[in-house]
N, C-alpha and C positions, 0 to 999 in steps of 0.2 A: 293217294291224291287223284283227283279227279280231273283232266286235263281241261282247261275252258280257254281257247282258243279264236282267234278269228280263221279264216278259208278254207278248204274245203271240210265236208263233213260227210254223215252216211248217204246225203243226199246227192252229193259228188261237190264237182267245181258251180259255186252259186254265179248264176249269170252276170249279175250286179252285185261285185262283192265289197258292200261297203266294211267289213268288219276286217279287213285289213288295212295296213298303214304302212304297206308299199307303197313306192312311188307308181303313181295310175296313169302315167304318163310310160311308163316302159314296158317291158322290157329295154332297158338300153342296148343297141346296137351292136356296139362294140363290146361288150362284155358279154353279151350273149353268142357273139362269133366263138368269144377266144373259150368261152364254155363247152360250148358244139364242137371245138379243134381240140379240147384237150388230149393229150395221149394219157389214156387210161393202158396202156399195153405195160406200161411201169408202174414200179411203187413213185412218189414225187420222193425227193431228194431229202431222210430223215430229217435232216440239218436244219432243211429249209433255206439254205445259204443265202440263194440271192434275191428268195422272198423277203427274210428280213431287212436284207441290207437296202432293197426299194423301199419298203416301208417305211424304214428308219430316214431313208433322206426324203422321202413324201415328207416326214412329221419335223423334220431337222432335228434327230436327236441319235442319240448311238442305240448302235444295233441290240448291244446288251440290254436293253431296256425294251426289247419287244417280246410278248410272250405268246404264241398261237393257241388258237383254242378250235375246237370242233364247233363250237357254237358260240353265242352268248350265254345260254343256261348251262351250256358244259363250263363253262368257266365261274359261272356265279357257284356252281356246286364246288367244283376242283377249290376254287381259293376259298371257299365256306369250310370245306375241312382242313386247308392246310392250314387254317386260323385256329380253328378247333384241335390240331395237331399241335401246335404251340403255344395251347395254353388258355386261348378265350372263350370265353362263354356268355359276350355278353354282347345285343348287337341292337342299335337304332335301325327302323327303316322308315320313309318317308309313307305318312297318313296313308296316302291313294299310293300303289305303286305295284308293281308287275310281282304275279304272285310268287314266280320263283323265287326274290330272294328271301323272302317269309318261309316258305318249303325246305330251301336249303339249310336256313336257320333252323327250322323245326325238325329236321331230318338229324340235323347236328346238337340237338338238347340246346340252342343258345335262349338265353332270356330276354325279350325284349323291352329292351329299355327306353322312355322319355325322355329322358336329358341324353344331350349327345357325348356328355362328359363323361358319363358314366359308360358310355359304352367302350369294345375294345373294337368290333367292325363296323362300319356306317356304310349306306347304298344311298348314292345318290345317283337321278336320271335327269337332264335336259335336252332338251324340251320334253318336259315327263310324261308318261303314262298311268291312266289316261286321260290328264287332262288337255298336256303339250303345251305346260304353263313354264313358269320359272319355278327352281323350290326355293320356297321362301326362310328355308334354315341353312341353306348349301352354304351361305358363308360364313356360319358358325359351328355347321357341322365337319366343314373343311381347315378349319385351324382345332380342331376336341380333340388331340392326339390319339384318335382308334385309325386304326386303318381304313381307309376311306376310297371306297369305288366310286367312278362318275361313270356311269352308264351315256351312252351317248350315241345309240342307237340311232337317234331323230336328228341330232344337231347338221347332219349332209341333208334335212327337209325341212329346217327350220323357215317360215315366212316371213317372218316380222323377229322382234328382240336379240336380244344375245346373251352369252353364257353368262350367270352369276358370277362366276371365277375370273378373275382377271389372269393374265397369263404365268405373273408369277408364281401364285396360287395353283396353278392347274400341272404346275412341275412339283408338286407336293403331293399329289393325288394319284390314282390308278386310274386310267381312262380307257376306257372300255367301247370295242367300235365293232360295228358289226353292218359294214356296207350294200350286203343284199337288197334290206330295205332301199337305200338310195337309187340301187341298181334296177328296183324292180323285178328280182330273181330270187323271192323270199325260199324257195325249192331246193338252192344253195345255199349246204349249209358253213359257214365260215367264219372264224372273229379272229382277235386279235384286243389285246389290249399294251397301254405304253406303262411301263413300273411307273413309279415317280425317280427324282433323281438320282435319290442317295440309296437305292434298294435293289442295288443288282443281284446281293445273294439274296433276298427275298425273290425275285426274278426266275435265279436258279432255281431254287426249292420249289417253286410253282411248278419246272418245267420238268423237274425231277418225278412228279406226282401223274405227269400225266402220260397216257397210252402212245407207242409208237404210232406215229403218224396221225395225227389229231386232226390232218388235213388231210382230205383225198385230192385227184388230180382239179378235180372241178373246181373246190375251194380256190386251190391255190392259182387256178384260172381265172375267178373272180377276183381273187384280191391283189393279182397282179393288176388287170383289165382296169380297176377302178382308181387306181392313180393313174392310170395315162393321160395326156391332153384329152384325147376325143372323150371318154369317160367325164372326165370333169367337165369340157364344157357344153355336154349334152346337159349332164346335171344341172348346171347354169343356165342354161335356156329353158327346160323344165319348171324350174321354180316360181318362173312369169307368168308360166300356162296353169301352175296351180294357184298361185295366189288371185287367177281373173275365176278360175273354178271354185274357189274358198270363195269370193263373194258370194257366188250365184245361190253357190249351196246353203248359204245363210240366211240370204233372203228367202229361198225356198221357207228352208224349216220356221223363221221367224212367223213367216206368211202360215203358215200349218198351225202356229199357235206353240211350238216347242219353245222351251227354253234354252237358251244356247249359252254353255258357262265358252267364256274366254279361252282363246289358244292363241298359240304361236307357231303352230307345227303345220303340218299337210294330214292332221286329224282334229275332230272337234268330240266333244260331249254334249248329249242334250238329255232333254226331257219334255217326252209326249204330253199336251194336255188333257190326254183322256187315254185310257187305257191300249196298249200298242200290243196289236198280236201277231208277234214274234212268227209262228206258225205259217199263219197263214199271209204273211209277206215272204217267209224262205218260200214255199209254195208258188210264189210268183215267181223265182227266181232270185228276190233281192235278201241278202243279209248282211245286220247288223251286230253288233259284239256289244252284248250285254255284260256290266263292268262291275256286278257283284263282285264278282272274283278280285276287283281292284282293291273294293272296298266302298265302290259308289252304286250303291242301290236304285233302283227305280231311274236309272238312266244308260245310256246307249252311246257306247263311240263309234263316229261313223269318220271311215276315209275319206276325205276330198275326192270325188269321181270326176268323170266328165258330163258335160251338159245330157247327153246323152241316158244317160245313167242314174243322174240326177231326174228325170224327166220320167223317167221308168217308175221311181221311188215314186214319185208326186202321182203319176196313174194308179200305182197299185194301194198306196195310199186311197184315194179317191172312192177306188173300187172295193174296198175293206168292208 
């Protein structure tokens, strides 16, 4: 597999890096302190003791029900084979959607199926990637009896709507979180996802598959940091400053003549009306993440920036 990513590249860290869906507002503060103070002199605590038990009252749910991961894609791989370890071979994933869990599935012989009935694993993302829409099967694919991830990445950068799932719903499901983004510290690698209710030896068996310490000392400095008050309500103030930025950048691109499909997130999709050369805008310094890999061809997700940033884009635009 061929990695296709947004930030940096052979070119290094791109000036204007729209092809990320970090929050463009941080690094946040305080979780970048407790990052910089971690004691890396120890291993962190196997157990992870009092990391779960914070998590677990951040989400109000019991601690058995939290599974750590090294990342987001260490964990879409880990529970793709413990699936494939017990038996499945058959898995939905939504049209447009993050290429790993396609990978993990193709790495694991699973079959991809249409109907969500028929499948035994289903991936779901809101506010998805890369549109940052609702999926518009999540609550048929959330009652199809396969085991069912909600990816949830975006939902700490959502701007407008809200989850598909209603809450009873979402205690039925796997949810999957992965705070860096929020934090602005995509460098930090860390996740965590909550079982559903009734799945604690499913829980176990996850946690049984995976490598002594999945978290380094950093991680688990981030995923402390981003429950605190300060953490959250930088977060909350943040979301003001990108939703006044989501307009600007709109109007920009409308004004450019791009097509802008709909979001709900602090990233958008468009499409250039004439041919966009990728090249020679990384060159200026600005990049965008081109979304073949999603499954959407001939368009372009770009992060909500700052005016700044956005201003940059619209010059070297100009100057193309």
């Amino acid at each position: 597999m061929t990695n296709a990513h947004g930030g940096p590249d052979a070119l290094g860290v791109p000036r204007w890096d729209f092809s990320t869906n970090a929050n463009a507002c941080g690094p946040c503060p305080s979780a970048l302190a407790a990052v910089q103070q971690a004691d890396v002199r120890h291993y962190p605590d196997p157990a992870y003791t009092a990391l779960r038990e914070s998590l677990a009252a951040f989400h109000a749910v019991d601690a058995a029900r939290i599974v750590l991961a090294g990342s987001a894609s260490e964990f879409i791989g880990r529970f793709t084979g413990w699936m494939a370890r017990e038996g499945a071979h058959r898995v939905w994933l939504p049209e447009l959607a993050y290429g790993d869990y396609a990978h993990a599935a193709q790495a694991w012989k699973f079959e991809r199926v249409q109907d969500p009935a028929r499948a035994q694993l289903a991936w779901l993302c809101e506010p998805s990637s890369p549109l940052g829409q609702a999926e518009p099967m999540a609550q048929v694919v959330a009652v199809s009896g396969a085991q069912v991830v909600l990816d949830r990445a975006y939902e700490p950068l959502r701007l407008s709507g809200r989850c598909s799932l209603e809450p009873e719903t979402l205690q039925q499901v796997w949810q999957l979180w992965t705070p860096n983004k929020a934090m602005g510290l995509t460098g930090v690698r860390g996740a965590y996802a909550i079982a559903p209710l009734h799945a604690l030896a499913e829980a176990r068996a996850l946690e049984k598959l995976a490598p002594s310490w999945p978290l380094g000392s950093h991680a688990v400095a981030l995923l402390a940091a981003w429950m605190l008050p300060a953490a959250q309500d930088w977060l909350e103030e943040t979301l003001g400053t990108l939703r006044d930025w989501k307009r600007r950048q709109l109007c920009m691109l409308t004004d450019l003549g791009w097509r802008v499909l709909p979001s709900e997130a602090n990233y958008l999709c468009a499409s250039p009306s004439r041919p966009f050369d990728e090249h020679a805008m990384r060159a200026a310094g600005i990049k965008l993440r081109d979304t073949t890999s999603f499954g959407l061809p001939n368009h372009w997700r770009l992060g909500v920036l700052s005016p700044q940033a956005q201003d940059a884009f619209l010059l070297a635009t100009h100057n193309k």
